[in-house]
Structures are given as C-alpha cells and as structure tokens.
N, C-alpha and C positions, 0 to 999 in steps of 0.2 A: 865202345860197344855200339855195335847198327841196331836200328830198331827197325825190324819187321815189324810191315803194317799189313792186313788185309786188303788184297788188292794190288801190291807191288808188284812187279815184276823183278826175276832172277835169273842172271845167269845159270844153270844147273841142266846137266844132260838128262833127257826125257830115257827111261828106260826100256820103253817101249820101240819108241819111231825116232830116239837121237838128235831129238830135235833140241834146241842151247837156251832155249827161254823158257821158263816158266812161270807161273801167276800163283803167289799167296794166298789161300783161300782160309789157314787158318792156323793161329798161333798158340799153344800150348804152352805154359813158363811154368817151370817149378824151382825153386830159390832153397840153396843149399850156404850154408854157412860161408864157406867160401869163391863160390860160384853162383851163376844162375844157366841151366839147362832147357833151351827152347827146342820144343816139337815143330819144325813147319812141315806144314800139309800144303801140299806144291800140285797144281794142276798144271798140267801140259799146253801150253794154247796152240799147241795142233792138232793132238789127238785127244784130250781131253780127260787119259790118266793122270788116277789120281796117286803119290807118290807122299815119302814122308821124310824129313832130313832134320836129325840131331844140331844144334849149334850150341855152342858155348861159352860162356864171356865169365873171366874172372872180375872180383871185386876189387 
C-alpha cells in the first residue's frame, strides 16, 4: 500500500493543460471492512488545477 503524503509529487495527467505531474495537496481516507478508499486532491504544478483521484488498497 503507498502512502500519499501532502506535498508529493504524481505521476497523473492534468485535465486541463496535459501536463504528467502533479502535487498532493490533500488526502481524504475512509476505511471499509475490507478495503481502505483514498480521496487525493491533486494540484497541477503548471496550471494550478485543482483535480480529484479515487485510489484503493486492500487489507
């Protein structure tokens, strides 16, 4: 399981301007029986969209 931190940097296509990095600004976890479901909130460090991406990690 990778732990997003506030402040890392990601691989992930910018929606906007297509740009391939983006910066964590903020990590959402909510913990299900069998799973744990992370909100990241992904800034663009080019244009400075703000975007949102599901990840998932079983137990």
């Amino acid at each position: 399981m990778k732990n997003y931190e506030i402040g890392t940097r990601v691989h992930d296509h910018c929606l906007n301007c297509f740009s391939n990095e983006q910066k964590v600004v903020e990590v959402v976890s909510k913990e299900f029986s069998d799973r744990v479901v992370e909100t990241l909130w992904l800034q663009c460090t080019n244009c400075g969209k703000l975007h949102s991406r599901l990840v998932q990690h079983d137990r």
